[in-house]
Each structure stands twice: as structure tokens, then as C-alpha cells.
N, C-alpha and C positions, 0 to 999 in steps of 0.2 A: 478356619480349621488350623490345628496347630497338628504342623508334620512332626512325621518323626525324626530321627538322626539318620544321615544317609551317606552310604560311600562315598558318593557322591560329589559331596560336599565335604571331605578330607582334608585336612592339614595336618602337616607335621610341624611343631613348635620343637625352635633348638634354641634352649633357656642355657643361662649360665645360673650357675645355684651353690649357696656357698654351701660349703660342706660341714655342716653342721645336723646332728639328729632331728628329725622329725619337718625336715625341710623338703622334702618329697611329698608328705602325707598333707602340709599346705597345699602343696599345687593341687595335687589331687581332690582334695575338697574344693580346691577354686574353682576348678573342672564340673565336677561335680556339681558346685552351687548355680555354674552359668547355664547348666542342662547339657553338659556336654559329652559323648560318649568317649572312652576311654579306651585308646587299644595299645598298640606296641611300645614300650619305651624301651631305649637302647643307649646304651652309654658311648657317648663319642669320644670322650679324654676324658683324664683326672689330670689337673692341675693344682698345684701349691694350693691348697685351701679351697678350694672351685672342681665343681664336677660339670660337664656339658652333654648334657641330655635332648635327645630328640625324641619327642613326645606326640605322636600322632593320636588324633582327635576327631571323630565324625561330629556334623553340625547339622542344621537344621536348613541352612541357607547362608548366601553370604553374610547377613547381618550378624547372624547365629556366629560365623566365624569370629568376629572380628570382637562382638561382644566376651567371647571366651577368651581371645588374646587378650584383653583390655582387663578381664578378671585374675589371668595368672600376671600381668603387671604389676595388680595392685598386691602383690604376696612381695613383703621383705625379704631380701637377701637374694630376689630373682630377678635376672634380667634378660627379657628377650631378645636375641642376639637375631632371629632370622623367621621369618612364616614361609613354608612353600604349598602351593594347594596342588596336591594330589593328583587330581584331576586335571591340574593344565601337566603337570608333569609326565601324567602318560602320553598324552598328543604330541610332546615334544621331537623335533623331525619328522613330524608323522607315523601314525599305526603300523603304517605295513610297506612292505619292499618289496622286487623281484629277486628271487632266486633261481639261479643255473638246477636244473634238474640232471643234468650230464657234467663230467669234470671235462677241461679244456685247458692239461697239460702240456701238448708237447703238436707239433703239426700233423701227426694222426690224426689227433681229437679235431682241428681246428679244418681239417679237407673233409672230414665226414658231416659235421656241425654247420660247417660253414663254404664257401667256396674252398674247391671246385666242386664237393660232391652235392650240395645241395641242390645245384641245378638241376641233377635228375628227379629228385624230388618236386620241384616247379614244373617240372615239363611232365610230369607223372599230374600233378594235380590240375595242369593248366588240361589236359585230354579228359580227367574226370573230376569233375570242380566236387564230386562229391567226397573225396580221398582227405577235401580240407579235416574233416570229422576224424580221420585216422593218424596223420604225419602232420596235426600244426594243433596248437592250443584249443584252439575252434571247438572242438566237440567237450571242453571241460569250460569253457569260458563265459562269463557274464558280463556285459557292460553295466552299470548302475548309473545310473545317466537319471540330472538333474537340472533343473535353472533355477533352484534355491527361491521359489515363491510361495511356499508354505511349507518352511523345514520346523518340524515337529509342532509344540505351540509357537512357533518367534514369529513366524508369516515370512513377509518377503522379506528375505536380507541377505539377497544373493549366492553368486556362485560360489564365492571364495568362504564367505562366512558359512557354506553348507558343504563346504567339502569334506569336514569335523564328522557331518553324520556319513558319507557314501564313503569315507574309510572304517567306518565302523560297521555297515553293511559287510563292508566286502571282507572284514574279518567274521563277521557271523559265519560268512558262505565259506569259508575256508575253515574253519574251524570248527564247522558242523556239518557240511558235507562235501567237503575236500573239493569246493567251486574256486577256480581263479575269478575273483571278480573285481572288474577296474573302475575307479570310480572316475567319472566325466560330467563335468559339471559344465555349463553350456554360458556363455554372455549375451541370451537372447531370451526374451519372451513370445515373438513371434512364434504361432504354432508352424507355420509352414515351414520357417528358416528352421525347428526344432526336428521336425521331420526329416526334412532334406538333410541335415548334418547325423541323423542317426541312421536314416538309409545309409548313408557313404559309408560309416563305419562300419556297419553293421557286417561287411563278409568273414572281419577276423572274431564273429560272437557266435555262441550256440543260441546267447539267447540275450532278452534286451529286459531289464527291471528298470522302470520307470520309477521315482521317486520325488518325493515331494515337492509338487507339480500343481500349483493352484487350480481348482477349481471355477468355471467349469471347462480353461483351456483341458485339463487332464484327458479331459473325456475324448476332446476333440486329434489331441497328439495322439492316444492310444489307437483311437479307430481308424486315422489313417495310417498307422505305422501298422496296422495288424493286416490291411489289405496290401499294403506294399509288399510284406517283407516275408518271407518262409521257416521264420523261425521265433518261437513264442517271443511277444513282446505281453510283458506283466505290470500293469500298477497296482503296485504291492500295497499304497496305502488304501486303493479300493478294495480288490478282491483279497489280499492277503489278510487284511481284519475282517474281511464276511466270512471268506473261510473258518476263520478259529473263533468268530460270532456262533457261526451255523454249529459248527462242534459242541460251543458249551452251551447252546439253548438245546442240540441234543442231546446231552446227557442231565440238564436241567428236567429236561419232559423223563425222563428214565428215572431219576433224581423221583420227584413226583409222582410220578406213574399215571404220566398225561399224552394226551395224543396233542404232540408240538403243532400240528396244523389247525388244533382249536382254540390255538393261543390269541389272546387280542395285545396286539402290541403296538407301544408308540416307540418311533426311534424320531430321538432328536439330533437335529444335524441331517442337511441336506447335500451336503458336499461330495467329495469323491468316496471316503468310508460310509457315510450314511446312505446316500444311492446305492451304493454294490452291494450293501449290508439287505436292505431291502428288496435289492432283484432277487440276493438267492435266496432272502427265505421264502419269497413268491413262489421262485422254480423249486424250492422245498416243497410247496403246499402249504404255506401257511395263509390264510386269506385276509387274515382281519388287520390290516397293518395298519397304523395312522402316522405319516410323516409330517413332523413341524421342524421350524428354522426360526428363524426371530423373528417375522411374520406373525406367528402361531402353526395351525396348523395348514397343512396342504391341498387343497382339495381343487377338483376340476370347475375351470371358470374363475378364480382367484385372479385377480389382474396385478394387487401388489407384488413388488420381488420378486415376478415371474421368469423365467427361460425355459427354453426349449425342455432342458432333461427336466424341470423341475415339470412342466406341463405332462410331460411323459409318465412321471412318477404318478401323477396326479390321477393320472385316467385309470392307473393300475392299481391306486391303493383306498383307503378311506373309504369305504365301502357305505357305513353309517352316513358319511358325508359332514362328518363334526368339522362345523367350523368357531375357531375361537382360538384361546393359550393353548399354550402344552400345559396348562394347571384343567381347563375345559377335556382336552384329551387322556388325559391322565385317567378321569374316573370311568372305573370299571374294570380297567387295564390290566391283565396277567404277568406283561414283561414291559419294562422300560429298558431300552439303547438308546446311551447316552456316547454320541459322538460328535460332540459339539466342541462348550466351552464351562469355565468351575460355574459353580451354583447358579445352575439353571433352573431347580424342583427345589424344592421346600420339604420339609417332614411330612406338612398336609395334604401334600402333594401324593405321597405313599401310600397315607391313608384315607385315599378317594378310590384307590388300589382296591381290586377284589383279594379274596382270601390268599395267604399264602404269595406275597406279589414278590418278584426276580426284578430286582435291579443290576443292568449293566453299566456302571456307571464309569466310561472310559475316556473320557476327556485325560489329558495328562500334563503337568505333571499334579494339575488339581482338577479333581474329577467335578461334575455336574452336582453330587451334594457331598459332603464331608463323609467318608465310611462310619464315623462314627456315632452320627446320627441316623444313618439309615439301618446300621445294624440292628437296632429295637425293634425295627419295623417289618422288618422282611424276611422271607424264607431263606432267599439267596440273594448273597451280594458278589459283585463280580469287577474289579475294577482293573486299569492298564498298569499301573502302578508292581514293583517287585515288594513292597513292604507289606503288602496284605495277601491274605489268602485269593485263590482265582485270579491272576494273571494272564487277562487276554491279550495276547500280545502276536503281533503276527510273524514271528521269528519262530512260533511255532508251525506254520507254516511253509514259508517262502524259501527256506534252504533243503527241505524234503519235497517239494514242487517241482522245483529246479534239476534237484539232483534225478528225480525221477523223470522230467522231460530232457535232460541233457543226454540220458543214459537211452533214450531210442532214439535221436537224433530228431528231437518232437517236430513237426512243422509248424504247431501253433498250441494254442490254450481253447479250450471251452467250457461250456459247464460242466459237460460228463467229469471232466478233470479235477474241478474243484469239489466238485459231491465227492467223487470218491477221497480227496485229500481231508474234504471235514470229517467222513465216515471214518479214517482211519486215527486219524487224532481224537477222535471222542473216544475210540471202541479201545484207547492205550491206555483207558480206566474202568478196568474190571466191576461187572455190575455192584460186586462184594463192598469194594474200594468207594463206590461213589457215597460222597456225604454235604451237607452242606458248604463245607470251606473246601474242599477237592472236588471239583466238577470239572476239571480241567487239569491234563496231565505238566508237570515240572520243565519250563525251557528246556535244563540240564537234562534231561531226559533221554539220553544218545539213542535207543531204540523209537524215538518218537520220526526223526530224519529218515531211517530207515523204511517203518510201517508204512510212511507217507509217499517215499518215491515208487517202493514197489505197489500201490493202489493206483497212483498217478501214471505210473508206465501201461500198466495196464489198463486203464483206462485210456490211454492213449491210443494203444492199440488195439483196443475195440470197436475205437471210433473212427480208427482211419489217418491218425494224427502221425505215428511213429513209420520212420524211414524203414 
């Protein structure tokens, strides 16, 4: 599949270019001839006969980069003085800081903020441990806690090399629904030693997001930290993509004018998004699911590549009892979830598809089959990706989740929570509005954090969840 040009992958070229007419409109075609996207140019000096321009440039990938330097090379009269990539530039010292929310000029500030007066504060919350939610961070706080063993597609490459994504969580959570969230990246793989070090933290958090956390340890940290601890613990790469899954196969069936629970689906990918992806559309009503993994497909009594959750999966789903490929599962198929890895299906693969077939195809940063191919084939296509239409992505989610279980002081998560979190993220697309490339409302979307906390508080509170 040939991607397209992506912020992503940004550089800014600072060329030296003699100052002669029509020495710009070279570069420019250089640009141009290497597929390169073209955006700011700004003049940094004039010099005796020399102008020094900084020329930023979206690419396709690193290769993409270095090919487009190598093409404004070969232009006379120009000479690359400098490449910086974009993208390592904003990481630079890190995303995000603490800021004083109080000033702390003069020893007024510093006896009320700090000793002596603080003490009363301690001893006010040390008699009601539940006051932490009122006078200390705690009731706005998130920990984002990792061990870097399946950070996005890269798999395991630890803590330090994954601390790049749980500073960029914790700026979603703050910049979408005003969450302090810290990122805590862990130097163990042991689930219990994982447990035990997020208990300990856990009394300065409202709440605990779990992050890319291999499978099938994930399952096992979540379930014992959710009985330990009295305050939501989230694996956002589980439920936070079933949630905004379950949204846009709900407005898919609206979309259609189908009833979602007589959908037959396969979802490939057996891991932590494709198991949660599968519990709720079961707790949805949807019956006919068929899960496969690199095995093929799922089914009860399978002995290869077995465990525990996959056996569990097994008794709940595959109803037909198809055993064989995901190309065997495929036919007949209404919806494909794809939470795997890139090119997994084929085009024939589509077209073993009954009428009208929905492909989700969310692998990232290259999906299960190319959008380009599957687009001839399908009614809807749905990918993780920001360059295509239908972005499922669970930041449509996980920061209106939060803000809604933070804002009653939640005790925990359950299903009532996330139904109502997908009901309200699907219903933020007016039946009018739904079309085939909109089925799913805009990240940027600021009323989507919103719609979604106040669903999830109150479901909270129906079930018993909210302090």
C-alpha cells in the first residue's frame, strides 16, 4: 500500500539557494517530483547573493524523507545546510510539565500551601480518608501506567522507549477533559510485582488507565487490580476500542437500517482489543461472532494456540462452529474487525462477504488490507488511521469515561458504563448526518468528552458505582 503524506513524518529543510530568479520554483518541482507534500516556507536571512530558507515538507516515511532531501540536493545553486524532523522536535524535554495552580509569592502563600497550614489539611483527611477527593489532586487525577510490552504496533520495547506514548495520553486527558494524568512506566513484567506497585500508588489517583500491556498478562493485571482497588482501573487498549467499535457498528446498523444483533461478524485479532471488542458486542446482543488469530478461527475444543481467555472466547462465540482461515470465516460475513496486523484479507476475501459488507479494518499504522482496495468493495469502511474517512480510535472514548467516572468519585468500571459511553458517542451523529464516510463523530469534536461523561456518570450512578 502506498501511504499517503503525513504530519507525522515532517521535516523542515534549511537550504542555502543562491539568489538568482526561478531558483525557488526548482526546489519546488524537486519537492514535487519526489511526492513530497509542501507546506510553510519562511525566510531565515538574505545574504550577499544567498537567501536561507526553511522549507517544511510532509513525507510518506522515513525513506520518503530522506529521498526528498536527496532530490532538493540534486537542484544547482542549492545546498542543504540542515534537516530537523518535526516529530522528534515536539518530544523534545518532553510533552508536558507540572504547573502551580496557586502563586507562592511571599510566606502567606507558602504557610497556607505549605507548612505550617497544611497540616491541618492532613489531619482533616487523615479522620476522613475520603476528603483526599476534595483538598489534594486525587479526585482530578489519572495514573497512566505501563510496562512498554505492546506499545502501539512496536510490541515490547519497554519502559523508557514507551514513555513517548503515556505522555501523549496524558496530554489527550488534559486537553480534552482537563484530567491531570501522569505517566508511570513500570521496569517489570511480572504481573503480580505490576499489581503490587500500582496498589501502592494508587491512594494519590482517582483512577488508574492501563496501557499497552501485552496480552494475555493484561487481562490478568486488570482483574486483580479491579478487586484490590476502589477506584476504576481502565485497559483502555481493551475496552476503550470496543467502546468506540460498539459506537460505530452502532450507527453502521442505523447507517443500514439493520438490526446490529443479526449481524455475523468475524473479528480478527485475539488479544486485549479483539477479546473486549467481542465481550461487548455479545453484552450488545449480537450473537453470530466468529473470532480468529493466526491459528484461523476459534472455536471450542481447538488445542493449538490455546489459553485460558482464548478458551473462554471460544465457548461464547462461533456459534456455526467454523473451523478453518479467516478467508473460511469470512464467507457470508456482514462485518469484518480487524484488530490484528496489515494484510491479513485479500479483496476475495470481501467478496465471500454478503451484500453490503462493513469492513473495520484497524490495525495501525497499516491496516489488515490497504483502504484502497477494499473501498470498491464495501458499503463501509472504517479504519484507526487520521488520513481516511472513519476514525476509530479510542480517544474518542477514554478521556469523556474518565472525566465522567472522576466527576462522582466512581468506585469502579462495568458494563452499564461503557454501553452507555458507546450510546452516547454514536447518538453525537445525528440520524441526518450519518453517511457512508461519517459514521463515526470527529476526535476534535469537544462536545463528544462531554455527551460521554455526563452518560457515564450517570450510569454510574444507577448502578451503584458513584461515591
Amino acid at each position: 500500500m502506498l501511504s499517503l503524506c503525513s504530519p507525522s513524518y515532517s521535516i523542515t529543510i534549511r537550504v542555502e539557494i543562491e539568489n538568482r530568479i526561478g531558483m525557488f520554483a526548482r526546489i519546488a518541482t524537486a519537492i514535487s517530483s519526489a511526492g513530497g507534500d509542501m507546506g510553510a516556507v519562511d525566510i531565515v536571512r538574505v545574504e550577499k547573493g544567498k537567501i536561507i530558507r526553511d522549507i517544511t515538507v510532509n513525507a510518506r516515511d522515513v525513506a520518503h524523507e530522506k529521498g526528498i532531501v536527496k532530490a532538493i540536493k540534486t537542484v544547482a545553486g542549492v545546498k542543504v545546510i540542515r534537516v530537523m524532523d518535526r516529530t522528534f522536535s515536539a518530544h523534545l524535554g518532553g510533552k508536558i510539565e507540572v504547573k502551580n495552580k496557586l502563586p507562592v509569592r511571599d510566606r502567606n502563600d507558602l504557610s497556607k500551601v505549605y507548612t505550617p497550614g497544611v497540616a491541618r489539611v492532613c489531619m482533616d483527611i487523615h479522620q476522613n480518608k475520603e476528603h483526599a477527593y476534595r483538598y489534594t489532586i486525587k479526585g482530578n487525577s489519572v495514573a497512566v501506567v505501563s510496562d512498554g510490552t505492546a506499545v502501539l504496533g512496536l510490541g515490547d520495547i519497554g519502559p523508557e522507549a514507551a514513555l513517548p506514548v503515556m505522555e501523549g495520553k496524558a496530554m489527550i486527558f488534559k486537553e480534552f477533559a482537563d484530567i491531570d494524568a501522569f505517566p508511570v512506566v513500570l521496569a517489570t513484567k511480572d504481573v503480580d510485582e505490576i499489581v503490587r506497585t500500582v496498589k501502592n500508588i494508587a491512594p494519590a489517583f482517582g483512577g488508574i488507565n492501563l496501557e499497552d500491556i501485552s496480552a494475555p498478562r493484561c487481562f490478568e493485571v486488570e482483574e486483580k487490580l479491579r478487586k484490590l482497588l476502589d477506584i476504576p482501573v481502565f485497559h483502555d487498549d481493551q475496552h476503550g476500542t470496543a467502546v468506540v467499535v460498539l459506537a460505530a457498528l452502532m450507527n453502521t446498523a442505523r447507517l443500514l437500517k439493520r438490526d446490529m444483533k443479526k449481524f455475523k461478524v468475524v473479528v480478527v485479532g485475539a488479544g486485549a482489543a479483539g477479546s473486549a471488542t467481542t465481550k461487548i458486542l455479545l453484552s450488545a446482543g449480537v450473537r453470530d461472532i466468529i473470532v480468529c488469530d493466526k491459528s484461523g478461527t476459534v472455536y471450542a475444543g481447538r488445542k493449538q494456540d490455546m489459553d485460558p481467555y482464548k478458551r473462554e472466547l471460544a465457548k461464547a462465540t462461533n456459534p456455526r462452529k467454523v473451523k478453518g482461515t479467516i478467508s473460511d470465516a469470512m464467507k457470508g460475513a456482514d462485518v469484518f474487525i480487524g484488530l490484528s496486523a496489515p494484510n491479513v484479507i485479500m479483496p476475495d476475501d470481501i467478496r465471500r462477504m454478503s451484500r453490503d459488507p462493513v469492513v473495520f479494518a484497524l490495525a495501525n499504522p497499516d491496516p489488515e488490507i490497504a483502504p484502497e482496495e477494499a473501498e470498491p468493495l464495501v458499503r463501509v469502511i472504517a479504519t484507526g488511521r487520521s488520513d481516511y474517512p472513519n476514525q476509530i480510535n479510542n480517544m474518542l472514548g477514554f478521556p469523556g469515561i474518565f472525566r465522567g467516572l472522576l466527576n462522582v468519585r466512581a468506585r469502579g468500571v462495568n458494563e452499564a458504563v461503557k454501553h452507555a459511553a458507546a450510546q452516547a458517542i454514536a447518538y453525537m451523529v445525528d440520524e441526518a448526518e450519518l453517511t457512508e464516510d461519517y459514521i463515526i463523530p470527529s476526535l476534535f469534536d469537544r462536545k463528544v468528552v462531554s455527551s460521554v461523561a455526563e452518560a457515564v456518570a450517570e450510569a454510574a450512578r444507577k448502578t451503584g458505582l458513584a461515591r
